[in-house]
C-alpha positions as CSV (number, residue, x, y, z in Angstrom):
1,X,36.7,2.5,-21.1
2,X,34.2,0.9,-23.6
3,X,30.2,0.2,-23.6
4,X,28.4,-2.7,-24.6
5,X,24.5,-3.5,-24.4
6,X,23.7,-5.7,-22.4
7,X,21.4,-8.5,-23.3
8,X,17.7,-8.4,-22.6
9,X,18.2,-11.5,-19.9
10,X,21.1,-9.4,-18.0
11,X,19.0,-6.4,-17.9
12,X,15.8,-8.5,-16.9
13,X,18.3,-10.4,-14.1
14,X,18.7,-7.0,-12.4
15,X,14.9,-5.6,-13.0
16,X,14.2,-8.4,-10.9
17,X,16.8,-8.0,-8.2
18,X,16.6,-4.6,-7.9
19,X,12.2,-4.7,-7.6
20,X,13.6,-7.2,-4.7
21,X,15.4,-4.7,-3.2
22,X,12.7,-2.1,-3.1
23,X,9.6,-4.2,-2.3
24,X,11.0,-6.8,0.5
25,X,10.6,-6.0,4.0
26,X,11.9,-9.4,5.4
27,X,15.4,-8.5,5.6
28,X,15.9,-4.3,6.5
29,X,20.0,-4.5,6.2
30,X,19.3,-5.4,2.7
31,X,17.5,-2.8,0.7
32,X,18.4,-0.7,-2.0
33,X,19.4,2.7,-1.1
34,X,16.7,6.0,-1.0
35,X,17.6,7.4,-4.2
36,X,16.8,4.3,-5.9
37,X,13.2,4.4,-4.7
38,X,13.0,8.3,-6.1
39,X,15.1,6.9,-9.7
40,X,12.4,4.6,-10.4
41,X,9.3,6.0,-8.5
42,X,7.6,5.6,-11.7
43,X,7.7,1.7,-11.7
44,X,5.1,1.2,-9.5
45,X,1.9,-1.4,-9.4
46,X,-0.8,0.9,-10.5
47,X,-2.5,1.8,-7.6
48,X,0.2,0.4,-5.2
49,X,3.8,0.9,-3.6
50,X,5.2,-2.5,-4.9
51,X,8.0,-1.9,-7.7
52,X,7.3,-3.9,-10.6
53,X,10.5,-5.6,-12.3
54,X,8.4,-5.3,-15.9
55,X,8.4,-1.1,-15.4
56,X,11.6,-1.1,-14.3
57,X,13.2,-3.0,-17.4
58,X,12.7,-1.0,-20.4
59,X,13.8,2.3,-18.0
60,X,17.3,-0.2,-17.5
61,X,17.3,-0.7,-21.0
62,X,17.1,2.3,-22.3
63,X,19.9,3.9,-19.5
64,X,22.3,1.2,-21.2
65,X,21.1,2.5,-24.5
66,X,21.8,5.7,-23.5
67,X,25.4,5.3,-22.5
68,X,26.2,3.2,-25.4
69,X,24.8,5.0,-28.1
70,X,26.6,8.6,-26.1
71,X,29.9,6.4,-26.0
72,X,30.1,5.7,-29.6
73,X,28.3,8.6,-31.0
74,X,25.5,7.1,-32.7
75,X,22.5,8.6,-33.3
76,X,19.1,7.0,-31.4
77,X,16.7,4.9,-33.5
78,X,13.6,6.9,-32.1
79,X,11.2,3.5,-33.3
80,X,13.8,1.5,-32.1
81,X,11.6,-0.4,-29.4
82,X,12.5,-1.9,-26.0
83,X,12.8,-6.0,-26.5
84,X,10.4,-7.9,-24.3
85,X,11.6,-8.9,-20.7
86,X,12.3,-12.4,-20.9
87,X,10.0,-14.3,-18.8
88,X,12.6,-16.9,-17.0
89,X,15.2,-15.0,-15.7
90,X,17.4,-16.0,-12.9
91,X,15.5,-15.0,-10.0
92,X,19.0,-14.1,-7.5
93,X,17.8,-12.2,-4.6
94,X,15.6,-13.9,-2.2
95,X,15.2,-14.4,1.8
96,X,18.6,-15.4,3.2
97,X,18.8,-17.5,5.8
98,X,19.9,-16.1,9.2
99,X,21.5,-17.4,12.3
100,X,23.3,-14.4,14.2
101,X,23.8,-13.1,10.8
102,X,22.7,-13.7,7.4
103,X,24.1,-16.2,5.4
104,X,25.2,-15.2,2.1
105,X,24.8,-17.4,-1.5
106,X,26.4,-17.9,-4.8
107,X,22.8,-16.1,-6.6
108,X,23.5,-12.7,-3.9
109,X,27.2,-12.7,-5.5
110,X,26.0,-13.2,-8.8
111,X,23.1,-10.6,-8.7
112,X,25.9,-8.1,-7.3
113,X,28.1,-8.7,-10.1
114,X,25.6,-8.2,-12.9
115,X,24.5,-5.1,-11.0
116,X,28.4,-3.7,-11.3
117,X,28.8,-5.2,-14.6
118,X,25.4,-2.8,-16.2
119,X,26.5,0.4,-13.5
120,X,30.0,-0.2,-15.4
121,X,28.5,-0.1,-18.8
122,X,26.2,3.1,-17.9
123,X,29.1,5.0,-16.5
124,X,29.6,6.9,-20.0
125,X,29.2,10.9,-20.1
126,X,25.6,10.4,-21.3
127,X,24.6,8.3,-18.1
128,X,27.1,9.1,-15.3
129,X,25.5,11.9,-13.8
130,X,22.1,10.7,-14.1
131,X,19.7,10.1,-10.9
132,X,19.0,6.1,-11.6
133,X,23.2,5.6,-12.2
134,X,24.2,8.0,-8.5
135,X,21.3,5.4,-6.9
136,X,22.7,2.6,-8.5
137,X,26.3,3.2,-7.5
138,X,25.1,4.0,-4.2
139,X,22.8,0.9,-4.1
140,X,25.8,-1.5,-5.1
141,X,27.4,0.5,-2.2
142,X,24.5,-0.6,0.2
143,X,25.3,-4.1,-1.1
144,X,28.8,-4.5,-0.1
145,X,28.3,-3.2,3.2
146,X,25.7,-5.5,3.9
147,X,27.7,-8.6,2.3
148,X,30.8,-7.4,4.9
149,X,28.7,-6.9,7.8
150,X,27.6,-10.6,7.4
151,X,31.3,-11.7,7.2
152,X,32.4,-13.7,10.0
153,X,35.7,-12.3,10.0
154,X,34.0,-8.9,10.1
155,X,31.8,-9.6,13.0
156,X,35.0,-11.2,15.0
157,X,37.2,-7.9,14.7
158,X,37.3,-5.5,17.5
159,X,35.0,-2.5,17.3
160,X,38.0,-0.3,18.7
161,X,41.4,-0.7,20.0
C-alpha cells in the first residue's frame, strides 16, 4: 500500500462535501454518519451547530499528514503550517432532484470517489484507528447505501422470495 498527500483543492473538495453532509436537512437518506458529527464536533460556527468546511480542512489536512508522514517514517515539521483552503473548489454535493427517488449526478460520484480516494490515503497505521478515519469509512458506507437505494434496479427487486 503507499501514501501520498493530497492536494490542498482535493482536501478542500471533501471539507466542503463532507460540511454538506453534516449541515443539510433537505435530504435525511443522505447524511454523513453519527460518528462523523462527534470526529469533527470541533468545526463548528462559533456559536452555532452548522459545520464549517474552513474548520474542517486543516483537521483533513493534517489526518493525511499524519498517515503519510507515519507511512514513510518522516519526522513532522512542527512549523510546518496548513496551506490555505482554496477558495473555488468544486462544490459536488447539493440538493438532488427527486421523483420517487432521488436522482443521482456525475458531482455525487465524483465527491464519493475523492472521499475514498483521501480514506485510502489515511488508512496507514498512524491514521487507521483514528475516530475521524472509523467515521469516514463508515460515512462513505452511508454513501453507497444511499447511491443503491436510489438504483432503479434496486428499487425493482423483490423484498423477499
Amino acid at each position: 500500500m503507499s501514501c501520498m498527500m493530497l492536494s490542498p483543492a482535493h482536501i478542500a473538495t471533501v471539507a466542503h462535501g463532507l460540511s454538506y453532509l453534516l449541515n443539510q436537512s433537505e435530504m435525511c437518506q443522505l447524511s454523513a454518519a453519527d460518528e462523523l458529527r462527534d470526529a469533527l464536533g470541533a468545526c463548528r460556527y462559533p456559536h452555532d451547530f452548522l459545520y464549517d468546511d474552513r474548520r474542517i480542512y486543516p483537521v483533513l489536512y493534517r489526518h493525511n499528514e499524519a498517515a503519510y508522514e507515519g507511512r514513510y517514517k518522516a519526522e513532522p515539521d512542527e512549523t510546518d503550517e496548513v496551506p490555505a483552503m482554496p477558495d473555488n473548489v468544486p462544490h459536488l454535493l447539493h440538493r438532488l432532484d427527486y421523483n420517487e427517488h432521488y436522482f443521482l449526478d456525475a458531482d455525487f460520484f465524483k465527491f464519493l470517489k475523492l472521499l475514498d480516494c483521501y480514506i485510502y490515503q489515511c488508512e496507514e497505521q498512524a491514521t487507521a484507528d483514528t475516530n475521524l478515519q472509523k467515521a469516514l469509512v463508515k460515512t462513505s458506507n452511508h454513501l453507497y447505501a444511499f447511491a443503491a437505494q436510489q438504483n432503479a434496479a434496486y428499487n425493482a427487486a423483490p423484498w423477499c422470495i
